[in-house]
C-alpha positions in Angstrom: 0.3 14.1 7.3 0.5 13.1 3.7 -0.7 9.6 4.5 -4.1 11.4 3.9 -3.6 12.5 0.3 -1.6 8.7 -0.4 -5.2 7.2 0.6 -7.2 9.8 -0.9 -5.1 8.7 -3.9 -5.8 4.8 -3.4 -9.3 5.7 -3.2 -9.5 7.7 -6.6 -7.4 4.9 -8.2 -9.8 2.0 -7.0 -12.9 4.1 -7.6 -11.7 4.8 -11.4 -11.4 1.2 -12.4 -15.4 0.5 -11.7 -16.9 0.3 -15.0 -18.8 3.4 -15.7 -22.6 3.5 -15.0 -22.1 0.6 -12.2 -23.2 1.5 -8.7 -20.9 -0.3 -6.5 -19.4 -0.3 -3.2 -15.8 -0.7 -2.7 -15.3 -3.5 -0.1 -11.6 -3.3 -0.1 -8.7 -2.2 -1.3 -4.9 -4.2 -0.5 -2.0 -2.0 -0.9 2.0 -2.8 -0.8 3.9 -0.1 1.6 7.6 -0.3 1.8 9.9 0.3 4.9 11.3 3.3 2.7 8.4 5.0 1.0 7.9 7.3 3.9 4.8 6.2 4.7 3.5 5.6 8.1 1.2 2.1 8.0 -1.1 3.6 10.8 -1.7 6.7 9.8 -2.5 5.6 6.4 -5.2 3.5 7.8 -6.4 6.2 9.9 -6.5 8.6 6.5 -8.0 5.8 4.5 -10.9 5.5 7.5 -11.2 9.5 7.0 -11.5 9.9 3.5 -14.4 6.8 3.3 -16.2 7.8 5.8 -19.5 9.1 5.3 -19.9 7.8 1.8 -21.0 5.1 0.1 -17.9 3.3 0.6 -17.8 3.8 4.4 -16.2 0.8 6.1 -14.4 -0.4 3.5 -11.2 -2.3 4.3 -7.7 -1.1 3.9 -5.6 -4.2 3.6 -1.8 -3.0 4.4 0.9 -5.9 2.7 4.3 -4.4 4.5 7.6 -4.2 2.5 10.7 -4.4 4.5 13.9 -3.2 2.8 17.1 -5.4 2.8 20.3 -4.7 3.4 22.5 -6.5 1.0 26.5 -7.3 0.6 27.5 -8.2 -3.2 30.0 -10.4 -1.7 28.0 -12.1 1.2 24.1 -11.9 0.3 22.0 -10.4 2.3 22.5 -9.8 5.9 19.8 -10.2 8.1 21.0 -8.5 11.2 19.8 -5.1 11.5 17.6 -3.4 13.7 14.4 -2.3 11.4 15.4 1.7 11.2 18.7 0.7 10.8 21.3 0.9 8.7 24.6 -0.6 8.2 27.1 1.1 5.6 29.6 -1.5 5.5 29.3 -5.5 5.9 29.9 -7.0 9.1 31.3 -10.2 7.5 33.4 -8.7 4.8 33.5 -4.9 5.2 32.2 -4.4 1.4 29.7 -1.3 1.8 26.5 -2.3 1.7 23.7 -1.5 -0.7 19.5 -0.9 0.1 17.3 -3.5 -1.8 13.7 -3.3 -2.2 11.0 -1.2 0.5 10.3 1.5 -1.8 6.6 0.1 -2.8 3.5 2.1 -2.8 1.2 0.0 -5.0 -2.1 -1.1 -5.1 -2.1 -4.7 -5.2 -6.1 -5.2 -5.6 -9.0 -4.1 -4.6 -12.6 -6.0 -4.8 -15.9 -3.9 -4.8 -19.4 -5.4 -4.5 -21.6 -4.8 -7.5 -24.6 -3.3 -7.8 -27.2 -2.3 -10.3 -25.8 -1.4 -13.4 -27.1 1.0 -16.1 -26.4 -1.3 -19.1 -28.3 -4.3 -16.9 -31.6 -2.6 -17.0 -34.7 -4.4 -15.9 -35.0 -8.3 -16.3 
């Protein structure tokens, strides 16, 4: 299952842009997955659940934003009718073969983390 080591991944990266010194809990993280990046929506979740539990960011929220892929016909547009897992290699309207745009995303959109005492606040 390499879902776990895409979230463990997500994790580091939202963890590393807290500004040093700050301790802070992530309260959640939004990530684009595409229909072709090979990874598994569910599972990731699951993973994500996994590698925050326990710590001080147990609980936090993993926020999937799904990226279907396109099938699309440089004559005709795109065509809309396929099954999702599907594929058609040549254009139903005009035979042209057929070309994949877009569902390769794997990015993390944003991420929000609750503040808390920081070592360059000190005491009021």
């Amino acid at each position: 299952m390499h879902e776990l080591s895409v979230a463990t991944e997500i994790y580091r990266l939202c963890r590393s842009h807290i500004p040093d010194g700050c301790a802070a809990r992530l309260e959640r993280a939004k990530v684009a997955v595409g229909e072709l990046s090979a990874v598994e929506p569910d599972l990731l979740r699951f993973a994500w659940e996994a590698v925050t539990a326990g710590g001080p960011d147990s609980g936090t929220v993993l926020e999937i934003d799904w990226r279907a892929a396109a099938q699309v016909c440089d004559g005709c547009g795109e065509v809309p009718a396929r099954t999702p897992g599907s594929w058609l290699s040549l254009c139903p309207r005009c035979a042209r073969p057929m070309r994949i745009q877009g569902g390769q995303e794997l990015d993390v959109i944003e991420f929000s983390y609750v503040p808390a005492t920081c070592a360059a606040e000190g005491p009021a």
